[in-house]
C-alpha positions as YAML, in Angstrom:
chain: A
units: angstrom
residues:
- id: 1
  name: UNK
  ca: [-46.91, -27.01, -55.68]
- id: 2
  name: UNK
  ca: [-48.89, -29.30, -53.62]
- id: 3
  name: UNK
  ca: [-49.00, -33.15, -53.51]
- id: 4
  name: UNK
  ca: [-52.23, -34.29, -54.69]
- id: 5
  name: UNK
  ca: [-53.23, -37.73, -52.98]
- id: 6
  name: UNK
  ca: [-55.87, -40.25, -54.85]
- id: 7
  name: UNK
  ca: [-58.43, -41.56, -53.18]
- id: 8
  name: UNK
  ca: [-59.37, -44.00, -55.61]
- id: 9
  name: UNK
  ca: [-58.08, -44.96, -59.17]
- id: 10
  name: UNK
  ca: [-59.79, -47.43, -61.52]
- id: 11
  name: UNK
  ca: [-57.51, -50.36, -61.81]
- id: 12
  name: UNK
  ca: [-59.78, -52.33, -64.50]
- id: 13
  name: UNK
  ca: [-57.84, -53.46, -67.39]
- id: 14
  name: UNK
  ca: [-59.80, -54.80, -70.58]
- id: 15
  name: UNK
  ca: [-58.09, -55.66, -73.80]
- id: 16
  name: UNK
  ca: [-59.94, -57.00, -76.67]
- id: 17
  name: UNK
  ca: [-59.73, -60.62, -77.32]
- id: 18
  name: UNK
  ca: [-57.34, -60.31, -80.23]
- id: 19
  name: UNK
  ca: [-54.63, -57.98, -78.08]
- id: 20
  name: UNK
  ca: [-54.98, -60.23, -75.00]
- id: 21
  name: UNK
  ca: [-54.51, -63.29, -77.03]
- id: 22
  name: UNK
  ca: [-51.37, -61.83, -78.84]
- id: 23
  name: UNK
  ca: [-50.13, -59.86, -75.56]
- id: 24
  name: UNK
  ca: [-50.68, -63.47, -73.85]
- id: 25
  name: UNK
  ca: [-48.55, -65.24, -76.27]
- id: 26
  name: UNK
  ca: [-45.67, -63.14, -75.88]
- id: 27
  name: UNK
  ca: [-45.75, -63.23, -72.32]
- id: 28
  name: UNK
  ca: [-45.62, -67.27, -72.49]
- id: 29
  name: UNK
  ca: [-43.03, -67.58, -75.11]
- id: 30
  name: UNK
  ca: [-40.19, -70.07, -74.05]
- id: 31
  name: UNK
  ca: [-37.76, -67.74, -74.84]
- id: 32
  name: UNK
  ca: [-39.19, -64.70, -72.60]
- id: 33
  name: UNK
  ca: [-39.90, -66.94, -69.89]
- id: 34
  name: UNK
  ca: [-36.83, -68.21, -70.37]
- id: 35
  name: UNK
  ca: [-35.06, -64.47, -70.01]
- id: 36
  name: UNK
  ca: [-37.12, -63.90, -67.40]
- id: 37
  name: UNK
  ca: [-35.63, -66.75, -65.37]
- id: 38
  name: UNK
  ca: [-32.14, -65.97, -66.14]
- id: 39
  name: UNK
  ca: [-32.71, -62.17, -64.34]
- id: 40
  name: UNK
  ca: [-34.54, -64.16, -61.82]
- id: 41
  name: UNK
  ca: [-31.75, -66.71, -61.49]
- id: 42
  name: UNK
  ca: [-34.58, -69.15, -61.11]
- id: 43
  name: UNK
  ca: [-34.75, -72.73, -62.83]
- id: 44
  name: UNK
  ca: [-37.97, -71.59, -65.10]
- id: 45
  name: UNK
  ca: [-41.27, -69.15, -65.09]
- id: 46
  name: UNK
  ca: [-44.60, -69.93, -65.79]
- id: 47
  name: UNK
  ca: [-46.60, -66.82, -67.13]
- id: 48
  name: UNK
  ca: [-50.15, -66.74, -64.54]
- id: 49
  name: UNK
  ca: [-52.14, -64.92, -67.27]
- id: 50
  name: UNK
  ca: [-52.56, -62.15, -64.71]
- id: 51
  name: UNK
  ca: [-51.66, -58.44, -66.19]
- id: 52
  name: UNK
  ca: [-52.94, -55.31, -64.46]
- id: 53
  name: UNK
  ca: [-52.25, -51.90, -64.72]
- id: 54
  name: UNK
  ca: [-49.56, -50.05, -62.16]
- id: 55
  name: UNK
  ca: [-51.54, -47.57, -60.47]
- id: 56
  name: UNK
  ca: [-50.31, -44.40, -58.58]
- id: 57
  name: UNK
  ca: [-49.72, -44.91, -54.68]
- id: 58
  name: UNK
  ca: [-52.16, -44.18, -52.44]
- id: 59
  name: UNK
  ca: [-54.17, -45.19, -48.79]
- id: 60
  name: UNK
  ca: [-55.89, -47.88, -50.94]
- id: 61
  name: UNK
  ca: [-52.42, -49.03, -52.86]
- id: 62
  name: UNK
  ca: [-50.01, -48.71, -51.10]
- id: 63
  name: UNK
  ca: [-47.81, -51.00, -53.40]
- id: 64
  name: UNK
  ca: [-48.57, -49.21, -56.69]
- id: 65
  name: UNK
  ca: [-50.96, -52.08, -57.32]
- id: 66
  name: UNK
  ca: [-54.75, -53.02, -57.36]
- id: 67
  name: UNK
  ca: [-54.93, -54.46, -54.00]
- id: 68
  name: UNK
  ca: [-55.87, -57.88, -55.15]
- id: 69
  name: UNK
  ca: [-52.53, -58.59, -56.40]
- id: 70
  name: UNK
  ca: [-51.03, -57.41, -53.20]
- id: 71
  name: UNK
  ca: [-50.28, -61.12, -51.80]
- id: 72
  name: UNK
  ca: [-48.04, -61.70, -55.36]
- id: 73
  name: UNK
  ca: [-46.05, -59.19, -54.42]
- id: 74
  name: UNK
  ca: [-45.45, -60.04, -51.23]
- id: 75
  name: UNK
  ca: [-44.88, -64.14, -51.76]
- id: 76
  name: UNK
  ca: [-41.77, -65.26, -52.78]
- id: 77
  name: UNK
  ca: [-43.21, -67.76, -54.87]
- id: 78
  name: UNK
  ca: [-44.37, -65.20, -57.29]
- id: 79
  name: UNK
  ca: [-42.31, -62.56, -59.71]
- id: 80
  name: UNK
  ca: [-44.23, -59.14, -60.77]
- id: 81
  name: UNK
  ca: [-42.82, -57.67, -63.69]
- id: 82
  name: UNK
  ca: [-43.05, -54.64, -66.35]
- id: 83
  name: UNK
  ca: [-44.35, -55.73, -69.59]
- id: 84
  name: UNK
  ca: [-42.29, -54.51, -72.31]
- id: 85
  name: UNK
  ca: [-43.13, -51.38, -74.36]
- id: 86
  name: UNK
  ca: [-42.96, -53.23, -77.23]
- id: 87
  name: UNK
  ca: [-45.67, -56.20, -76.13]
- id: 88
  name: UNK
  ca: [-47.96, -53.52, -75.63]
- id: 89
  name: UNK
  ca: [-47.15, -52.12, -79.11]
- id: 90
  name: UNK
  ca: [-46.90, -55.56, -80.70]
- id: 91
  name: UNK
  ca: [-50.89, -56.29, -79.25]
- id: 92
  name: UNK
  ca: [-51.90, -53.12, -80.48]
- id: 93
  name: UNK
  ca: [-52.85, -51.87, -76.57]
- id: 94
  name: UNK
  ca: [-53.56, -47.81, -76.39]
- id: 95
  name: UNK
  ca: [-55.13, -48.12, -73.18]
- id: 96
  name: UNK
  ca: [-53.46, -48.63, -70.75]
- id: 97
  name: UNK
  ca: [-50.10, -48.17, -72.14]
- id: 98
  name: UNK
  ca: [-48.37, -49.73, -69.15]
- id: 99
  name: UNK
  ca: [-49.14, -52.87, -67.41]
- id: 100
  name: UNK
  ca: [-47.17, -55.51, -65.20]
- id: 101
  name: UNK
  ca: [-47.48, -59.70, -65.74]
- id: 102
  name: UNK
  ca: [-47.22, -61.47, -62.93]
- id: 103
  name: UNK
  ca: [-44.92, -65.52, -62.97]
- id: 104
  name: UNK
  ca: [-44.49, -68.29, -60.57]
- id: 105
  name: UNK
  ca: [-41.35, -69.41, -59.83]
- id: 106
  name: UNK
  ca: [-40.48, -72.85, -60.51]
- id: 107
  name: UNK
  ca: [-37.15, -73.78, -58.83]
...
């Protein structure tokens, strides 16, 4: 079996106003935020409002990301993380079923 490489992948993510909103509350909840910081062993979080989809590696992504969200990943300033299963579920989300939130670090 070969490996296939991707030349391109389309990274857009659009969520209807009602699953954003409800996806967007979750994410900024004081008490995710606030488990979010514990794992981070930071002081607190503060959710950006930035979700895109993980997309497969390739020349163009190296990270897994959409390029544009390249310099969160690489500041320290900045945490990337999985939204849970069950956000996606919660804001009714079919497509796509995976997508990362990106925090600032407050320390």
């Amino acid at each position: 079996m070969a490996i296939k490489i991707l030349e391109s992948f389309d990274t857009k993510v659009v969520l209807s106003p009602e699953s954003q909103s409800l996806l967007f509350s979750l994410l900024g909840s004081e008490s995710f935020k606030q488990r979010i910081s514990e794992q981070l062993s930071v002081v607190a979080v503060d959710f950006t409002g930035l979700v895109f989809q993980p997309v497969p590696y390739s020349q163009n992504t190296p990270k897994g990301m959409p390029s544009e969200f390249e310099t969160y990943h690489n500041s320290p300033d900045y945490a990337i993380i999985n939204v849970p299963p069950n956000f996606v579920f919660k804001a009714k989300i079919v497509k796509p079923n995976r997508l990362c939130a990106i925090y600032r670090k407050i320390s």
